[in-house]
N, C-alpha and C positions, 0 to 999 in steps of 0.2 A: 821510791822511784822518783823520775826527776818530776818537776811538772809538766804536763803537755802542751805542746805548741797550742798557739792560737786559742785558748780556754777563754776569754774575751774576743769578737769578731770583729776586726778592724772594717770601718766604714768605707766602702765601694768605692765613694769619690774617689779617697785617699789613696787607696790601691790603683786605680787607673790613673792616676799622678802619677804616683809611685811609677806604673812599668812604664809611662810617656818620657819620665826623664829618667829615666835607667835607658830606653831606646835611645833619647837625644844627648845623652852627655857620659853614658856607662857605666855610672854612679848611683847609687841609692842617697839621698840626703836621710841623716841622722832621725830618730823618732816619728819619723812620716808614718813608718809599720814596724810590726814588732821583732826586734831583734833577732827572734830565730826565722823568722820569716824574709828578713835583709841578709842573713847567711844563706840561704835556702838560694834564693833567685840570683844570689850576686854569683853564687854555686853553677846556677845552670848557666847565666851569663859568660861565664868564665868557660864554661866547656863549650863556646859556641851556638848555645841556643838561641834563635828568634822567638820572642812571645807572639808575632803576628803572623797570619798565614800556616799552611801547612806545614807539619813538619819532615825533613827529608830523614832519610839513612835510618829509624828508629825499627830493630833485627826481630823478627818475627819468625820464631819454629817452624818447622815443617812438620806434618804428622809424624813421620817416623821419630825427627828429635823431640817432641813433644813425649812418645810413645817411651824413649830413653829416658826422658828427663823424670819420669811417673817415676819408670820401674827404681831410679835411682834414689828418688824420694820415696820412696813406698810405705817406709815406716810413717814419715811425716804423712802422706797422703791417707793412710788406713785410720790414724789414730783421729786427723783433723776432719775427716768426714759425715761420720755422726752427731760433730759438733756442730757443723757448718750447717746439717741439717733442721739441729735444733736452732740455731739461731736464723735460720731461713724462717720458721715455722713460728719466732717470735716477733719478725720482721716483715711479716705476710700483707699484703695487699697495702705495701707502702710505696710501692714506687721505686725499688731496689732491689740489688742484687750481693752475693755474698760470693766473695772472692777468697781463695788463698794463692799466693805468691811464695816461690822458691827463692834464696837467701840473693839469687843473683838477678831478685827482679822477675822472671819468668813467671809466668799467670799459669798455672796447674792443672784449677779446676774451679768453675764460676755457676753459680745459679741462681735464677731469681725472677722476681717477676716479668712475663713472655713481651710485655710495651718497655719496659726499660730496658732488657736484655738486649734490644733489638737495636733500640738510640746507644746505647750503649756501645755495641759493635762496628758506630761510625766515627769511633775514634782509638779502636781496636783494645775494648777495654774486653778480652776475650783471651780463653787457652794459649798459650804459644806465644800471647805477645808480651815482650820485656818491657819491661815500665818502671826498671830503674830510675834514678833521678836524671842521669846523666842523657838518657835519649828523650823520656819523656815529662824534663822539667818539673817542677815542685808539685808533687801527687804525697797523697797518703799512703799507698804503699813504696811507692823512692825514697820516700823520703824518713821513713818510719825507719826501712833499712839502711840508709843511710845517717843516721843521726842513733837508731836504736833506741826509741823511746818509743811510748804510744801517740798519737796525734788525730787530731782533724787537719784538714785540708777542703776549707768550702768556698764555693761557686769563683767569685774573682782571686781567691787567694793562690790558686794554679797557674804558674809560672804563664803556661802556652794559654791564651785567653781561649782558645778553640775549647778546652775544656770548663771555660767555666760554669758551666750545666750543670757541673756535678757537685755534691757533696761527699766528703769521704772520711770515715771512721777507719784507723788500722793501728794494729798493734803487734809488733815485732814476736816471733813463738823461738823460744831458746832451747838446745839439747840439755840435758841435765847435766853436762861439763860448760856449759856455758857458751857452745859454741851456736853461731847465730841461724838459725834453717830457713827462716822465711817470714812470712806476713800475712797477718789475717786480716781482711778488710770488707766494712760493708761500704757498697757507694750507690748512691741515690740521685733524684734530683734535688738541687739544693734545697727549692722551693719547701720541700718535706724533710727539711732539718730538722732533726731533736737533739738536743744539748745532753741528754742519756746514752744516745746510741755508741759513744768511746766506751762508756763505761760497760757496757754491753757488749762489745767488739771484746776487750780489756778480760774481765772475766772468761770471757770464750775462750780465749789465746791461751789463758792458764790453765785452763779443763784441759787445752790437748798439750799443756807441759806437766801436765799431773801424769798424764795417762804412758807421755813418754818416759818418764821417771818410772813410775811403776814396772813397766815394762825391762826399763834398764836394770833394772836395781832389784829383780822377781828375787826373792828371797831363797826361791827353792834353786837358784842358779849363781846368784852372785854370795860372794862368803865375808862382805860387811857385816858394816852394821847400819840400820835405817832408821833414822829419827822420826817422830814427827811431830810438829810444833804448832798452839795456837794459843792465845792469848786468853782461851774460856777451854774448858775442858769438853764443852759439846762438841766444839769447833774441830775436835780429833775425829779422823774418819772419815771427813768429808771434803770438796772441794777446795775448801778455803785452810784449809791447813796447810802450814809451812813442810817441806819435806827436805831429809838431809841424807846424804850417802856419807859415810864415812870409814874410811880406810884401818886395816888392822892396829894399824901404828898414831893413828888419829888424825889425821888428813881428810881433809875434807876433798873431795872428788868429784860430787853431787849436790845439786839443790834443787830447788823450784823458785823462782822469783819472790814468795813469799816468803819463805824462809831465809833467803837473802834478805828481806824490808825489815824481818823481826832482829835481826841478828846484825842489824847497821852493816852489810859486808856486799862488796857488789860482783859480778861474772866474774872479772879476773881474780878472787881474790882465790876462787877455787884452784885446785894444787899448789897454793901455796901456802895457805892459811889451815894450823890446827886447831882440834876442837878447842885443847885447854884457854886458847888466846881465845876463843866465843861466848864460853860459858864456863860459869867461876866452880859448877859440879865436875869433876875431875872425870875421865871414862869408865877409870875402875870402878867408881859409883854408880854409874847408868849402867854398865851391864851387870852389878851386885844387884838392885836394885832390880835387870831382867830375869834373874834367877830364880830369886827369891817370891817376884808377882809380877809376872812378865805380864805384858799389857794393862797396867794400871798406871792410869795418870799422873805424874808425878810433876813438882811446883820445881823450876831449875831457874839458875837468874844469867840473865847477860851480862859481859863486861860490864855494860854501862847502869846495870845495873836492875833491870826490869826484869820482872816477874812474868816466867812463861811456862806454859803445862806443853809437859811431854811425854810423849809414850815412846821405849825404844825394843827394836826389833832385828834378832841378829838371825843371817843366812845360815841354812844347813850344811853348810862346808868351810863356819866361820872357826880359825885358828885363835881368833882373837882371844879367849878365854883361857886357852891355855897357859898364857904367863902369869896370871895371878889366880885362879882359881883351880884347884886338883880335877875338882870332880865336873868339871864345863862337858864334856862330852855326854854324862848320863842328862847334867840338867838341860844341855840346849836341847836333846831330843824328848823330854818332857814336856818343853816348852812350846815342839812342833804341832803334837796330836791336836792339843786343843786350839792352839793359833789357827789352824785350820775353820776355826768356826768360828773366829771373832772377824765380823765384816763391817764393825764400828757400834753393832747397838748397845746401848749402856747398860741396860737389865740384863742381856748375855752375856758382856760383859763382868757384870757384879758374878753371875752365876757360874763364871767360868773361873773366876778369882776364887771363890769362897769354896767350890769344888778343888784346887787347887791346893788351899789352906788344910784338906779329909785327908787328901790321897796319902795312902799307904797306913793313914791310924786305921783303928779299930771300930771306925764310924760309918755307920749303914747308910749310904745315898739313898733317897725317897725324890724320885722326879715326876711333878705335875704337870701337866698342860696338855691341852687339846689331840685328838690325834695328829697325826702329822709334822708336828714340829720338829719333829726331830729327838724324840726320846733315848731311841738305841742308839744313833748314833753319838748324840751326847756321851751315854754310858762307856758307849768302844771308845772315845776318846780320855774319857777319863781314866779306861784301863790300859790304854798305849801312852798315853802320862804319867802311869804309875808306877813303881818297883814291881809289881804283879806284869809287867807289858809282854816280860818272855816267855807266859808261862798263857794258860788257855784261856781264854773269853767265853763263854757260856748260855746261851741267850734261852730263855723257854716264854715262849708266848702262855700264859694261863687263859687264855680267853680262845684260844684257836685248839687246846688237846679236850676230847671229850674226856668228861668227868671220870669214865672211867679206866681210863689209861692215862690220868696227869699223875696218879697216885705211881705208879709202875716207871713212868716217865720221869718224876722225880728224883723219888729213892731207892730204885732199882729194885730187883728181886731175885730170888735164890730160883736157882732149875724149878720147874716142876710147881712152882709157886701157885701159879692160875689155869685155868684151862687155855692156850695158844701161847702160852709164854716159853721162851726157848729154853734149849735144853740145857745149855749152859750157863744159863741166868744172864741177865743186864745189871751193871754198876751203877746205874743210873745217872740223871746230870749234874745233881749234887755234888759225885764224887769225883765228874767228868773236870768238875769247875776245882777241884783239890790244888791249891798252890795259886791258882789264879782268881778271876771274878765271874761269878754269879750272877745273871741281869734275870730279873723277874718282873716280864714287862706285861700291862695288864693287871698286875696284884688286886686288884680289887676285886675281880671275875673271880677269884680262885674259890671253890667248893670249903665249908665252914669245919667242914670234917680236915680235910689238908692244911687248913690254916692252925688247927691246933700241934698236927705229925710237924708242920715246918717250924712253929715256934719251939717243939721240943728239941728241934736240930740245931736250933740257933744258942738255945739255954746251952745244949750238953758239949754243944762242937763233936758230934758224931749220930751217923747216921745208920739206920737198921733197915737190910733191906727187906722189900716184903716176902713171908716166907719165913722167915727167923732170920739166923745167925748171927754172928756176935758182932757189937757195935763197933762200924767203922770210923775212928777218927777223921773229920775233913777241917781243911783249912782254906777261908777264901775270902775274898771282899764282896758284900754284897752291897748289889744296885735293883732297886724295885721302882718301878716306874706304873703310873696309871693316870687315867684321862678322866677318873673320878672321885670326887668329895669324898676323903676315907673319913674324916669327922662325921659326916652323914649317912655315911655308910655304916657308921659302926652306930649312930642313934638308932639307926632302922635295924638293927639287928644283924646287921648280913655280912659284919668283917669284927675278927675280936678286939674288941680295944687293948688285950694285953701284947696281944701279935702287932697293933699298931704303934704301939707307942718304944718295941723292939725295932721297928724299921726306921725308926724316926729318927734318926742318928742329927740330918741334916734335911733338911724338907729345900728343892730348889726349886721352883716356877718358874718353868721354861714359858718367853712370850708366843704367843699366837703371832703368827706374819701378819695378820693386819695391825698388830700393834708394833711391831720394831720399825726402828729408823734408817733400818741400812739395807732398806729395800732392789736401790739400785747399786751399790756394791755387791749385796747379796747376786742379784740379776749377772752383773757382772763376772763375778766368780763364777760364776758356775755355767755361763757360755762359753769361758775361755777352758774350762774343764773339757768340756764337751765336745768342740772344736779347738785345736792347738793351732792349725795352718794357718788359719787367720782374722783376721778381727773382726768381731761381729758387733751389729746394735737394734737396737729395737727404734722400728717408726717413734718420734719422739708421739704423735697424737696417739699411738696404741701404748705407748710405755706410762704414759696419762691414764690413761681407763687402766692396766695391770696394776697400778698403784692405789687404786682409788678400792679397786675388787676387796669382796672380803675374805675370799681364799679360804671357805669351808676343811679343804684338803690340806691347807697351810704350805710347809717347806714340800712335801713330800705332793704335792697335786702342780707347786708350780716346776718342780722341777722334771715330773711327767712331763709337763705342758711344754715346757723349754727344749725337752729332748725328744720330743715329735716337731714344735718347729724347726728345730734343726734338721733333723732326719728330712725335713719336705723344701731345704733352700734348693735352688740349682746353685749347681758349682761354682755362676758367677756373680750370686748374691752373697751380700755381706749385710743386708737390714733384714730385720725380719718384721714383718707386719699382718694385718687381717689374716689374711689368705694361707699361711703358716698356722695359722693356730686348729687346734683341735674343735671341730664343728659344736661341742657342746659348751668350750669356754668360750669360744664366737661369741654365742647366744647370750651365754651366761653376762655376758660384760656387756654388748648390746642392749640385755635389758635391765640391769641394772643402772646402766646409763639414761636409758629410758625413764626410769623409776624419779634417778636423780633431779632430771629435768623436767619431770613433771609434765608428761602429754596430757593433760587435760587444763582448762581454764579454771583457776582455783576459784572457791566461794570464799565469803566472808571466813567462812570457818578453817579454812586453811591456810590464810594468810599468817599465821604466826609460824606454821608449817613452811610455806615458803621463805619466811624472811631467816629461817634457823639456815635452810637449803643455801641460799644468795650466800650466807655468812660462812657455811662451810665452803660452797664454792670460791671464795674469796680468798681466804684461808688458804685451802690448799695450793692454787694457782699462787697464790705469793710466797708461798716455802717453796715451788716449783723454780720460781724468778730467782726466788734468791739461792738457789741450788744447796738447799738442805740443812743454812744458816739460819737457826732459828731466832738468834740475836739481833740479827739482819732484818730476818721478817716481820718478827714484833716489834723493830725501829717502824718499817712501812706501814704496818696496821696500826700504827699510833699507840698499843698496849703492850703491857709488861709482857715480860718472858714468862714469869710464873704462869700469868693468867694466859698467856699463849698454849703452855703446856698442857692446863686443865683444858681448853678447846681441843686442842687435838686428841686427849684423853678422852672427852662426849663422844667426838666424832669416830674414834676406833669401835668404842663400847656401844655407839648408837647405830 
């Protein structure tokens, strides 16, 4: 990106020089101020502005056009809301307010602190008022849009001297075709300039061109293909990733500003510019390459020659695969089932690849980890990724059938078998799972007598139902899944080691949600699941404590929790916060926050206690700042990334 105006602050004198002889002669003299700063004013100059005195003619909305102007931006408005929020709430008790601007200057929607908010409105820095360059001379957001870069704009540097009270951070927000929407901007009093706050603005603007891209380019609607690029393989998944749309034919169509920096190529170069002129890997390779391990990182280089990791990801209606590969339609819909659960974490990630590398051999999934995570669903996706996908899914909970109906509920039985068993016998779900897949969830619960009848089902591949009759052949993939230590299980006696070491085809460790990283994508997904009509976010100070929680219940307690605060918004909220949530996870976060913070005055003997506490709170709030860049945050904390990793590894496990 270009650099920003004004990144050095020219000296006050100079400036009121500056605008006394641009008043007396029309002219700006040479090096007096900085260059884009002498385009800027000579700009308003030209268009008739005075710097002194009020200024006349500058067109201010009515409500009802104000009311138009929303519903017209709406996407821009819904997407840039809960960012505006979060940077409200990092901006808090500074003496400012956080603006966004529509593309032709119009002020949208503004908030911020209720003493500036208010000085602020006596120079109509408020909804409705236009503040393009052209009425209200060199400003941060005029001028941002009219130049197209990010900028400050502080105290006398404001064309009209009436505002030079202000300080002002703004940075231009792009469509994912490049076309220009508007402007985000924080403005303060100067007095409380920080030289960080662009960079802060900066960042912001991108979150809601991430969120607009995603939205455009929703995979299950549009029938590209989507790139996404970073220069560290952590950097995929999150904010700071580059992102690319691209056309069947290889056209690029889409970006995100980011992705544009990596790839040397700037707005206009979209529809015009193919992938092959970008990157020296060809397309037929990135989608061989999506086939083959769709969502694994791969090293691609640019023209010029650098070295950048990409993951790529093609739409459910993409034609694209059809020219050079036969079989593109069974693989991309393989590739759907489980892309459904990858929402950036690397360890799911790794487990959704190496599941990937089983399906359709002869090797028995073994899925670990805590309740809730997500076990079965795992399983159904692995089975709707499979060649098994048209045929049955099977699920029998071993911990939920009493002992003495799991045996009957397994392997079925002949008429007449037990006493209440029907008359014409059950098949059971062995035979129910014949052609498809077997999930055996809980396996470690299963009675020691059954674990021997199922390992002889496994040796012979046929089943005898109880009662007699003659063995029936089945054929299936199995998936066993349990929430406990079968190693340990089988030292205590209580699971056979030879039935375990039969399931053990492939052993995967699903993470527990306090430990994955794609907490708020995860979050993400699954309110836009939930609600389609329209965009929702969580209080940035509650989205703080859900992250922090340690989610006993995991996937399956926050997505309860998620879809009761939905159930309880009124129809004209779009945050969800405290008062949404289910009275027992209230509590549950409240006092684990409590806990955090320590209500009591620590003794000597806890201070090693606290000082562990300060360092996780520390920690976390800076992977917070730096939105989920952990390359980022162990720059700011002065430590490696390694040693960043094993911290946040204590802090899940502690």
């Amino acid at each position: 990106m270009p650099p920003s105006i004004l990144q050095e602050r020219p000296v006050p004198s100079l400036l009121r020089q500056a605008r006394r002889q641009l008043v007396s002669s029309g002219n700006l003299p040479p090096d007096l101020i900085l260059p884009e700063l002498t385009q800027s004013w000579m700009r308003c100059w030209s268009a008739g502005l005075q710097p002194y005195g009020r200024m006349p003619g500058a067109p201010h909305a009515s409500g009802a056009q104000l009311a138009r102007a929303l519903e017209v931006q709406r996407e821009l408005v819904a997407h840039a809301r809960p960012v505006m929020e979060f940077l409200l709430d990092q901006t808090r008790e500074t003496d400012s307010m956080v603006v966004l601007a529509g593309a032709d200057g119009m002020l949208l929607h503004a908030s911020g602190d209720p003493h500036f908010v208010s000085r602020a409105e006596r120079v109509a820095l408020r909804p409705g008022a236009t503040w393009h360059e052209q009425y209200r001379g060199t400003n941060a957001i005029g001028t941002a849009l009219t130049d197209d870069r990010a900028l400050v704009v502080h105290a006398d540097e404001h064309f009209l001297e009436r505002n030079g009270f202000l300080t002002c951070a703004a940075a231009p927000i792009h469509a994912p075709d490049g076309r220009l929407l508007g402007a985000l901007d924080v403005s303060g009093d100067y007095r409380g300039y920080h030289r960080h706050t662009l960079g802060l603005v900066r960042s912001a603007a991108r979150m809601i061109e991430h969120r607009l891209f995603e939205t455009r380019h929703d995979l299950r609607h549009w029938g590209g293909v989507r790139l996404r690029l970073h220069a560290q393989p952590e950097g995929l998944g999150t904010v700071t990733e580059g992102l690319l749309a691209v056309r069947e034919d290889g056209l690029l169509v889409g970006a995100s500003a980011t992705a544009l920096d990596l790839l040397g190529l700037t707005w206009s170069d979209l529809q015009q510019a193919y992938l092959e002129a970008v990157l020296v890997e060809p397309l037929d390779q990135l989608l061989d390459w999506c086939q083959r391990s769709a969502f694994i990182p791969r090293v691609v280089h640019t023209a010029s020659g650098q070295a950048v990791w990409l993951r790529v990801e093609m739409g459910r209606s993409s034609h694209v695969l059809h020219r050079s590969v036969p079989q593109a339609p069974m693989v991309a819909a393989r590739a759907d089932a489980l892309a459904v659960l990858d929402t950036g974490d690397t360890v799911l990630q790794a487990a959704i690849a190496r599941a990937r590398k089983v399906m359709g051999k002869p090797i028995p999934l073994l899925l670990q980890g805590e309740s809730g995570v997500g076990k079965e669903v795992f399983a159904r996706a692995v089975h709707d990724s499979g060649p098994r996908s048209e045929q049955a899914f099977v699920a029998v909970n071993c911990a939920a059938l009493p002992e003495n109906l799991i045996e009957a509920e397994l392997f079925g039985y002949q008429g007449g078998a037990f006493t209440g068993a029907r008359r014409e016998g059950a098949q059971g779900r062995i035979r129910e799972a014949h052609g498809g897949t077997l999930f055996l969830d809980e396996i470690g619960d299963m009675p020691l007598l059954l674990q021997a009848r199922l390992l002889r089902v496994l040796q012979d591949r046929e089943v005898v139902p109880l009662g007699g009759g003659k063995p029936v052949p089945v054929d299936f993939a199995l998936v066993c899944a349990t929430h406990r230590q079968l190693p340990q299980e089988m030292q205590a006696g209580r699971f056979r080691e030879d039935l375990y070491y039969r399931l053990n085809g492939l052993t995967l460790q699903l993470p527990a949600l306090r430990e994955r990283s794609d907490f708020d994508h995860l979050v993400a997904r699954q309110l836009h699941g939930l609600v389609h009509e329209r965009a929702l976010a969580i209080a940035p100070a509650l989205l703080d404590c859900l992250r922090r929680y340690r989610w006993p219940g995991n996937v399956r307690q926050l997505a309860n929790a998620l879809r009761t605060a939905c159930a309880l918004l009124d129809d004209d909220e779009s945050v969800i916060d405290w008062h949404h949530l289910p009275d027992d996870l209230a509590q549950a976060l409240r006092s684990e926050d409590a806990s955090a913070a320590g209500g009591v005055e620590p003794g000597p003997a806890d201070a090693a206690s606290d000082l562990r506490a300060l360092s996780r709170q520390t920690i976390a709030r800076t992977v917070s700042a730096c939105a989920g860049n952990l390359s980022e945050a162990a720059r700011s904390l002065g430590i490696s990334r390694n040693t960043l990793y094993r911290k946040l590894r204590d802090m899940r496990s502690g």
